[in-house]
N, CA, C, O and CB atoms as a CASP TS submission, in Angstrom:
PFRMAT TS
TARGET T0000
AUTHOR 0000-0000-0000
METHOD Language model
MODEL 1
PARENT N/A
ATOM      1  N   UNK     1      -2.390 -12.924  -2.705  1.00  0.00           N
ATOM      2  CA  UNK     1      -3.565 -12.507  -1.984  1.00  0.00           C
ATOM      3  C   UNK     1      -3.139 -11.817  -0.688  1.00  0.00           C
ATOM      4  O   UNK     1      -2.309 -12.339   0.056  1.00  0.00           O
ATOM      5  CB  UNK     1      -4.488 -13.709  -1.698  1.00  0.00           C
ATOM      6  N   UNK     2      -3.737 -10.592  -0.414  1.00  0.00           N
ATOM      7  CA  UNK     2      -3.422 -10.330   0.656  1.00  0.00           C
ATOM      8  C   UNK     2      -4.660 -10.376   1.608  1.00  0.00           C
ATOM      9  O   UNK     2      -5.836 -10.243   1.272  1.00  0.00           O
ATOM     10  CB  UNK     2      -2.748  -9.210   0.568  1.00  0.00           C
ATOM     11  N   UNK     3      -3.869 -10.718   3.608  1.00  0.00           N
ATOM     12  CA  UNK     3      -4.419 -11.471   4.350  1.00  0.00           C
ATOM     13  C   UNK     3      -4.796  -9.773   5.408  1.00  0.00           C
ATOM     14  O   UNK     3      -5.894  -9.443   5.856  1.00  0.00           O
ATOM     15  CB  UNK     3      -3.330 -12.992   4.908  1.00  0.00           C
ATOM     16  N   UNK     4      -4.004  -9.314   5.483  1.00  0.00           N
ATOM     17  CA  UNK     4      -4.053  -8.372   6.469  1.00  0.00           C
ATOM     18  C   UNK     4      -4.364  -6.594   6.133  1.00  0.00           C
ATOM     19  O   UNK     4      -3.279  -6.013   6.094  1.00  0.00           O
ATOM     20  CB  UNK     4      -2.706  -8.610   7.091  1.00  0.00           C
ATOM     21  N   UNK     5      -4.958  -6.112   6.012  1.00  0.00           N
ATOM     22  CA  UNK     5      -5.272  -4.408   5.716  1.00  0.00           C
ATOM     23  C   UNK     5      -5.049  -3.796   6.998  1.00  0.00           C
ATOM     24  O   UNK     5      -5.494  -4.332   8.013  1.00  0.00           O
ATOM     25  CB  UNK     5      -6.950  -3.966   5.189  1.00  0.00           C
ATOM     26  N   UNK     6      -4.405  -2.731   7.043  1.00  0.00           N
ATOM     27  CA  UNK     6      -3.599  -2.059   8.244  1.00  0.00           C
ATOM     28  C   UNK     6      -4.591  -0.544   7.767  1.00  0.00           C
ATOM     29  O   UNK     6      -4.369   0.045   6.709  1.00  0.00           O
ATOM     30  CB  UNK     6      -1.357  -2.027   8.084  1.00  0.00           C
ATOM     31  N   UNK     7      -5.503  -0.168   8.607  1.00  0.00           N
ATOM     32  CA  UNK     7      -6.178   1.192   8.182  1.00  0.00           C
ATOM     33  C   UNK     7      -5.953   2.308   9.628  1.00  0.00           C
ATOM     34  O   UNK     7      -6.435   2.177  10.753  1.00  0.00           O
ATOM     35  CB  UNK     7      -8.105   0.848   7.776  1.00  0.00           C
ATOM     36  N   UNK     8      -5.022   3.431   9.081  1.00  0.00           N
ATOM     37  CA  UNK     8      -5.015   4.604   9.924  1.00  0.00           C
ATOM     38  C   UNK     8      -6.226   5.367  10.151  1.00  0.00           C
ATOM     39  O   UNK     8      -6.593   6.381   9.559  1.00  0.00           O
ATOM     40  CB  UNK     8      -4.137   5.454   9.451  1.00  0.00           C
ATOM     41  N   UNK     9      -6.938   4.577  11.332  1.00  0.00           N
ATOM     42  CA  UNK     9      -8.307   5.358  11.512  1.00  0.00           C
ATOM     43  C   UNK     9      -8.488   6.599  11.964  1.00  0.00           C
ATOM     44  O   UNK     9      -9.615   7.093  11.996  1.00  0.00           O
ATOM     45  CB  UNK     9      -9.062   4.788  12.277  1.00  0.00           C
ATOM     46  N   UNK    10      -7.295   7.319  12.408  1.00  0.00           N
ATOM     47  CA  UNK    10      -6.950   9.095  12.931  1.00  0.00           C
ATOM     48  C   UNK    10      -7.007   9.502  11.602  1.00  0.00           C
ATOM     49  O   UNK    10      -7.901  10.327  11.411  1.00  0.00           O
ATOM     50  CB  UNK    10      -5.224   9.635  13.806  1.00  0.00           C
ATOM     51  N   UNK    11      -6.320   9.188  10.563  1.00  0.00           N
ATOM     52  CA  UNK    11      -5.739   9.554   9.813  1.00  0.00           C
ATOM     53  C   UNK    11      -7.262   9.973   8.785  1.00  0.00           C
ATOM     54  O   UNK    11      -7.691  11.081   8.462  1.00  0.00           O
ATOM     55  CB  UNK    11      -4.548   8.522   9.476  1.00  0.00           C
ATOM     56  N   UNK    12      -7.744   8.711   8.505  1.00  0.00           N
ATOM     57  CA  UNK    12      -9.044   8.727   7.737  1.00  0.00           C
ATOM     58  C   UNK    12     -10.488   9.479   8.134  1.00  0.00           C
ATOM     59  O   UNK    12     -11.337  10.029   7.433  1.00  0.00           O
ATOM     60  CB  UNK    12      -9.342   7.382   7.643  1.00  0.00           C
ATOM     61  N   UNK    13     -10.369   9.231   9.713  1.00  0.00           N
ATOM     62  CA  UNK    13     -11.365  10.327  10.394  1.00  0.00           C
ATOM     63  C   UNK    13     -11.527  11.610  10.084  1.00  0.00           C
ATOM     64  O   UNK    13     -12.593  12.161   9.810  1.00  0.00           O
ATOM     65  CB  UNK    13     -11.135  10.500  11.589  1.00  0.00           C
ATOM     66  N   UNK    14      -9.778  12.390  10.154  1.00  0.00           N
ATOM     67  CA  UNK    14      -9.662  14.456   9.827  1.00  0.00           C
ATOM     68  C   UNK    14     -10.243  14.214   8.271  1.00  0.00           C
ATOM     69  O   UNK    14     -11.141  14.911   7.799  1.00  0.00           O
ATOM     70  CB  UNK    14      -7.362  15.545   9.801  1.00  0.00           C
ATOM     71  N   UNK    15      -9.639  13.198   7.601  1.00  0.00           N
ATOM     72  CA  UNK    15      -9.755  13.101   6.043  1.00  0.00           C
ATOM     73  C   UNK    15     -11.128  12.961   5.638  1.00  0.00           C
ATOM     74  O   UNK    15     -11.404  13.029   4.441  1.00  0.00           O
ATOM     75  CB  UNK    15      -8.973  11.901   5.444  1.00  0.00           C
ATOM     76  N   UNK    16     -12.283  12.717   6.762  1.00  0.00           N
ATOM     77  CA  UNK    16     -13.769  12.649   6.746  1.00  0.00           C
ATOM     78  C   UNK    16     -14.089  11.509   5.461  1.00  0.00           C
ATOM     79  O   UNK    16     -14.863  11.575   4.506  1.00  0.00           O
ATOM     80  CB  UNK    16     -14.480  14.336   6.457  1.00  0.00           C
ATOM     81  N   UNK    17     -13.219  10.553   5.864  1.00  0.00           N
ATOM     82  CA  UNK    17     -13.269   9.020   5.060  1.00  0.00           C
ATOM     83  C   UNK    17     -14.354   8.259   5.343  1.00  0.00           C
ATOM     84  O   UNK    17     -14.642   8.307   6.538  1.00  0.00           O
ATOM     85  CB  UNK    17     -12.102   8.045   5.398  1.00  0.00           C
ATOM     86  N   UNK    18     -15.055   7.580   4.690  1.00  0.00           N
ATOM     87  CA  UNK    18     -16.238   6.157   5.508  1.00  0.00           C
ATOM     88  C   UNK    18     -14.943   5.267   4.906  1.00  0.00           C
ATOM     89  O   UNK    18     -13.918   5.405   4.238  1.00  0.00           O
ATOM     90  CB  UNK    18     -18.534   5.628   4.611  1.00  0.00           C
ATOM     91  N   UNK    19     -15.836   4.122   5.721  1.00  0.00           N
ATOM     92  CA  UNK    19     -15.435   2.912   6.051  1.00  0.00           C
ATOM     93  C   UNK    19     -14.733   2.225   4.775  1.00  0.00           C
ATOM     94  O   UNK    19     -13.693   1.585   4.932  1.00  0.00           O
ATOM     95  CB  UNK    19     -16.620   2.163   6.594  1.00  0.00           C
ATOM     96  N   UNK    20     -15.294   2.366   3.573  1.00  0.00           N
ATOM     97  CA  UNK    20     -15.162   2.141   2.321  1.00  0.00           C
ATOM     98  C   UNK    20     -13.659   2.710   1.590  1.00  0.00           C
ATOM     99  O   UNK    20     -12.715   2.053   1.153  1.00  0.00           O
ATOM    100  CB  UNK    20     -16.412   2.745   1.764  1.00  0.00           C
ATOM    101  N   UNK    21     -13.916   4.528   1.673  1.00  0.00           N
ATOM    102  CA  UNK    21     -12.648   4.897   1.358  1.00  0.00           C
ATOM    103  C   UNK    21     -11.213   4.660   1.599  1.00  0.00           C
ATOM    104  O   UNK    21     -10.219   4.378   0.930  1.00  0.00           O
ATOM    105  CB  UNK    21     -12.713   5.676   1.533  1.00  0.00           C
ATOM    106  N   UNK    22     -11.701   5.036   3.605  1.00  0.00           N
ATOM    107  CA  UNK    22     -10.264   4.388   4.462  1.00  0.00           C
ATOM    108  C   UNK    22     -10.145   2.575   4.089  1.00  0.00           C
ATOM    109  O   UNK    22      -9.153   2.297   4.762  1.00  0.00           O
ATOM    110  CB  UNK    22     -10.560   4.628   6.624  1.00  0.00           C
ATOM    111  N   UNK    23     -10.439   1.694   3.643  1.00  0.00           N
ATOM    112  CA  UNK    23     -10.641   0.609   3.405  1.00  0.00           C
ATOM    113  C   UNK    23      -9.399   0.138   1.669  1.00  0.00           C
ATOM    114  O   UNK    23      -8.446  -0.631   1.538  1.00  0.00           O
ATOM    115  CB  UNK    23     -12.460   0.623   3.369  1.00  0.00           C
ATOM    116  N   UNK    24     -10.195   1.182   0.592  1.00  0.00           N
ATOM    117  CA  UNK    24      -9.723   1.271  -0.315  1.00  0.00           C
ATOM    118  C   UNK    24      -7.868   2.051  -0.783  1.00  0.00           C
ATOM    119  O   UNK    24      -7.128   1.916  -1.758  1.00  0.00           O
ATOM    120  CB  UNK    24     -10.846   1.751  -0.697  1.00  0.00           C
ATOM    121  N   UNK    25      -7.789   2.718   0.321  1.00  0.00           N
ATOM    122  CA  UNK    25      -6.722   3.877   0.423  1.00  0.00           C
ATOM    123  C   UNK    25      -5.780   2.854   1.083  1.00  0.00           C
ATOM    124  O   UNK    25      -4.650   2.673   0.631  1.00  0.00           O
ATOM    125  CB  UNK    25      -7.132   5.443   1.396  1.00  0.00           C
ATOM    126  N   UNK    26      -6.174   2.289   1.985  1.00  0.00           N
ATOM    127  CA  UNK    26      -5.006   1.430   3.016  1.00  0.00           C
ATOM    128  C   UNK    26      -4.804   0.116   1.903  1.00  0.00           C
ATOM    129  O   UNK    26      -3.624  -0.230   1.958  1.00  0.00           O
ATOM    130  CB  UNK    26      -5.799   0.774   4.997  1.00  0.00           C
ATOM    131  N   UNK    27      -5.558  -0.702   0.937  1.00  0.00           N
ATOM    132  CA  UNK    27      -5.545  -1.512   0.010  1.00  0.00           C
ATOM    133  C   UNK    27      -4.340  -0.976  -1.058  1.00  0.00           C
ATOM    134  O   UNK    27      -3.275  -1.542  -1.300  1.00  0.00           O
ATOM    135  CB  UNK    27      -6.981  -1.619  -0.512  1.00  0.00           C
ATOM    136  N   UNK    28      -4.894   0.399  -1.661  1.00  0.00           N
ATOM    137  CA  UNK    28      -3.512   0.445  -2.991  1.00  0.00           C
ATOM    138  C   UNK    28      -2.264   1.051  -1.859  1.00  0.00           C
ATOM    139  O   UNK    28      -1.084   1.042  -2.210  1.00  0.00           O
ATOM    140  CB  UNK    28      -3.902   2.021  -4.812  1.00  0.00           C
ATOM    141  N   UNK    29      -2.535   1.382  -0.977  1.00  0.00           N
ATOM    142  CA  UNK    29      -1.115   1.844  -0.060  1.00  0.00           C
ATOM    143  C   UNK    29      -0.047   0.612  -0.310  1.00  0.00           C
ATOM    144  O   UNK    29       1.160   0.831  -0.407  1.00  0.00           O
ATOM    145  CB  UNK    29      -1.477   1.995   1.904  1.00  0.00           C
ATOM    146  N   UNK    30      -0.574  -0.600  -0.398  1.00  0.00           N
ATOM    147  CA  UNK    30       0.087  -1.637  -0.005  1.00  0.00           C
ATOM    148  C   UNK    30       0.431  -2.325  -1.263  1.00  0.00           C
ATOM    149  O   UNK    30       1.337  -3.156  -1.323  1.00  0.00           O
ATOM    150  CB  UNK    30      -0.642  -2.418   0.955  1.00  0.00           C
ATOM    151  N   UNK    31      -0.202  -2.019  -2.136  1.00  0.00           N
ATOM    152  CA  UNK    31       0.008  -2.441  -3.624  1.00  0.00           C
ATOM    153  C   UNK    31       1.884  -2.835  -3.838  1.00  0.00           C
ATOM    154  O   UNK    31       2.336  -3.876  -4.314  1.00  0.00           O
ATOM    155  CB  UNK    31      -0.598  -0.866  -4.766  1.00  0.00           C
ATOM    156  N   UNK    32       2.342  -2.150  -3.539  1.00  0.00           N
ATOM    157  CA  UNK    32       3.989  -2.085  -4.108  1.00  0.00           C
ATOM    158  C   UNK    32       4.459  -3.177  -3.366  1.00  0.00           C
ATOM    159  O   UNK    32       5.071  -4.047  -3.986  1.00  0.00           O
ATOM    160  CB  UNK    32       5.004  -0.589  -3.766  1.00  0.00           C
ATOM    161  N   UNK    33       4.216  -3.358  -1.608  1.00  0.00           N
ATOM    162  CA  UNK    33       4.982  -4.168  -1.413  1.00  0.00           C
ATOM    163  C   UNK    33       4.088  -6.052  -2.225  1.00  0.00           C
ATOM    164  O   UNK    33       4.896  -6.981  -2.205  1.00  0.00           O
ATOM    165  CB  UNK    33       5.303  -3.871   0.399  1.00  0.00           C
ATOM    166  N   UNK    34       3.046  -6.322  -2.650  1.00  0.00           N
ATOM    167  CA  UNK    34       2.993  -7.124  -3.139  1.00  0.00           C
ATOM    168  C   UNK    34       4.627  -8.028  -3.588  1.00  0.00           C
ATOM    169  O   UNK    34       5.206  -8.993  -3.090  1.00  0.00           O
ATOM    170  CB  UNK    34       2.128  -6.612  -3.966  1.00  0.00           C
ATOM    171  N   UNK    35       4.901  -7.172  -4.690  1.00  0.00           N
ATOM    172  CA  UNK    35       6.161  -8.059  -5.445  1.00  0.00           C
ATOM    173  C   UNK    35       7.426  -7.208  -4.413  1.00  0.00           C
ATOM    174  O   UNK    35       7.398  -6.075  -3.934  1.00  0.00           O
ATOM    175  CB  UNK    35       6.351  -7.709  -7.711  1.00  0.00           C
ATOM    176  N   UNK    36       8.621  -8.429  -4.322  1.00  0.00           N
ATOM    177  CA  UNK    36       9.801  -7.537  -3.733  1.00  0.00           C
ATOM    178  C   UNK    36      10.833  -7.407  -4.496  1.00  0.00           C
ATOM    179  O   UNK    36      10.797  -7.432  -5.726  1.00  0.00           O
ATOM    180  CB  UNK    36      10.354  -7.979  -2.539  1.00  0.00           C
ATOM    181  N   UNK    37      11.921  -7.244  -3.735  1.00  0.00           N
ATOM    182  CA  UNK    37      12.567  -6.037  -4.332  1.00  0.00           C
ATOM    183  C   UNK    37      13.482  -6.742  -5.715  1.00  0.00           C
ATOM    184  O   UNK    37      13.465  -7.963  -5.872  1.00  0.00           O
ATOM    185  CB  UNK    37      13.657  -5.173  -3.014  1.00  0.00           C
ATOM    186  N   UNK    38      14.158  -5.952  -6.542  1.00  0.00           N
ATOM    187  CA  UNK    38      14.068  -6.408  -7.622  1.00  0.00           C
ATOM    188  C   UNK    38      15.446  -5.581  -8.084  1.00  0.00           C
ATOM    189  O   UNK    38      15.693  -4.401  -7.834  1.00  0.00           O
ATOM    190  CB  UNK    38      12.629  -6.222  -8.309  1.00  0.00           C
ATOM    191  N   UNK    39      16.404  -6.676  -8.941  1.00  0.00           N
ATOM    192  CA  UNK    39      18.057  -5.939  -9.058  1.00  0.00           C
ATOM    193  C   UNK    39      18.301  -6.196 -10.858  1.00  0.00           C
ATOM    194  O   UNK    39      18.411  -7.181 -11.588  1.00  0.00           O
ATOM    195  CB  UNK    39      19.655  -7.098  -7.799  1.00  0.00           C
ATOM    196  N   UNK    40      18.308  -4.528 -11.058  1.00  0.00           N
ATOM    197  CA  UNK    40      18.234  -4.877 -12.512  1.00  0.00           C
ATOM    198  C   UNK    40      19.814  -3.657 -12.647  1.00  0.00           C
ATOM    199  O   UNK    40      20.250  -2.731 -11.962  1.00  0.00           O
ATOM    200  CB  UNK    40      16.276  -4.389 -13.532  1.00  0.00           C
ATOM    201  N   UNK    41      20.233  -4.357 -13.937  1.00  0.00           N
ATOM    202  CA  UNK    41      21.431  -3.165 -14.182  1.00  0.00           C
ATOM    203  C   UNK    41      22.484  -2.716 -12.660  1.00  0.00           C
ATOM    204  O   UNK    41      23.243  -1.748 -12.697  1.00  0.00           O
ATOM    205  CB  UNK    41      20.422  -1.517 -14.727  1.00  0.00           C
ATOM    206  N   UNK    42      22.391  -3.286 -11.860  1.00  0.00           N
ATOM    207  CA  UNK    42      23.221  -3.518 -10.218  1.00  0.00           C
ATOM    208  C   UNK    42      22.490  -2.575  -9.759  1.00  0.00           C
ATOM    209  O   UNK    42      23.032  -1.921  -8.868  1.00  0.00           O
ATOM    210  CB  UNK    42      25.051  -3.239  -9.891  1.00  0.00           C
ATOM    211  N   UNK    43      21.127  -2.174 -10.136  1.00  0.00           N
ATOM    212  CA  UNK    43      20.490  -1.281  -9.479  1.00  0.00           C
ATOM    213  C   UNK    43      18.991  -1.964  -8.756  1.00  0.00           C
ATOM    214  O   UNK    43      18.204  -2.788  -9.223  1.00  0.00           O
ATOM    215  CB  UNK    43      20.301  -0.099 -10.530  1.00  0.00           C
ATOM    216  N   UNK    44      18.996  -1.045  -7.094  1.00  0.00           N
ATOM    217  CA  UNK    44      17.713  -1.804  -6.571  1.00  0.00           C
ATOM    218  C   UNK    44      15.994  -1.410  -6.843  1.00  0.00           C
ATOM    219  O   UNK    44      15.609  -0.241  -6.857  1.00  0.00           O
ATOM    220  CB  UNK    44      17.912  -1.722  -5.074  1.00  0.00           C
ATOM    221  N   UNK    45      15.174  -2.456  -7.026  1.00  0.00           N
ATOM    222  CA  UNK    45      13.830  -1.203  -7.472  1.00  0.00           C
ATOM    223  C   UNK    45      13.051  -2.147  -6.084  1.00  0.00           C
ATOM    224  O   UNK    45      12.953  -3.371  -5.993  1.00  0.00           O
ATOM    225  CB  UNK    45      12.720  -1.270  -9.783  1.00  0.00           C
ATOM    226  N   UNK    46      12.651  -1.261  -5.270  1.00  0.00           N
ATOM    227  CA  UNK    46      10.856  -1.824  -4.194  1.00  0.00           C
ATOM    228  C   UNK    46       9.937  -2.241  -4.999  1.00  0.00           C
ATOM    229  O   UNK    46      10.221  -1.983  -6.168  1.00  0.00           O
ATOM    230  CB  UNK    46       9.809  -0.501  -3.283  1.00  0.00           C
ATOM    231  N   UNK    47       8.668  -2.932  -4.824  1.00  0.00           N
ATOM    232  CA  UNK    47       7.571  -3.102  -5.300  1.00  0.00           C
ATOM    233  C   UNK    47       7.422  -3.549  -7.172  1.00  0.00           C
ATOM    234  O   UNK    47       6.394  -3.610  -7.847  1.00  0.00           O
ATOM    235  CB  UNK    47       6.969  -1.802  -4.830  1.00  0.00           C
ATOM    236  N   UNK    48       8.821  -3.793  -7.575  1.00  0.00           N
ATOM    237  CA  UNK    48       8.991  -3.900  -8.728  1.00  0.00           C
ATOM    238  C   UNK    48       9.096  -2.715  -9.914  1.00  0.00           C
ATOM    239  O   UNK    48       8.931  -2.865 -11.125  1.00  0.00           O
ATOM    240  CB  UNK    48       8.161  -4.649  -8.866  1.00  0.00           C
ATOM    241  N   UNK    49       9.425  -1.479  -9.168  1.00  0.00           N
ATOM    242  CA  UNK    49       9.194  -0.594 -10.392  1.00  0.00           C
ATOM    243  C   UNK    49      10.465  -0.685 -10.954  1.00  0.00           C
ATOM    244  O   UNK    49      11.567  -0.990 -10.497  1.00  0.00           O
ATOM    245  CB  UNK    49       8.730   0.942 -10.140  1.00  0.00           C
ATOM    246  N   UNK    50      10.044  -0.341 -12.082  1.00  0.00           N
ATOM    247  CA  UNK    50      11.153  -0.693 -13.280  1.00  0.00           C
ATOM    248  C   UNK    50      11.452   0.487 -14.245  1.00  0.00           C
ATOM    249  O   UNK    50      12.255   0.342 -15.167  1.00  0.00           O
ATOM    250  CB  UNK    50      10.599  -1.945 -14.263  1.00  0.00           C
TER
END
């Protein structure tokens, strides 16, 4: 579960975002770091990609 949403409100303002979009955009931004990092084949993957 995540506790904290970090929203670039400059960022979402030029982008003529509501509250909703900038809300949703800063949510999957963060998606990857959910799971960490991950060593397959002596190789490293972020966010679990595989």
């Amino acid at each position: 579960m995540q506790f904290t949403v970090t929203i670039n409100q400059t960022k979402a303002q030029e982008l003529g975002w509501n509250s909703r979009q900038a809300l949703l955009s800063a949510f999957v931004f963060e998606c990857p770091s959910w799971k960490g990092m991950q060593t397959i084949d002596f190789r490293v993957f972020a966010g679990g990609a595989v």
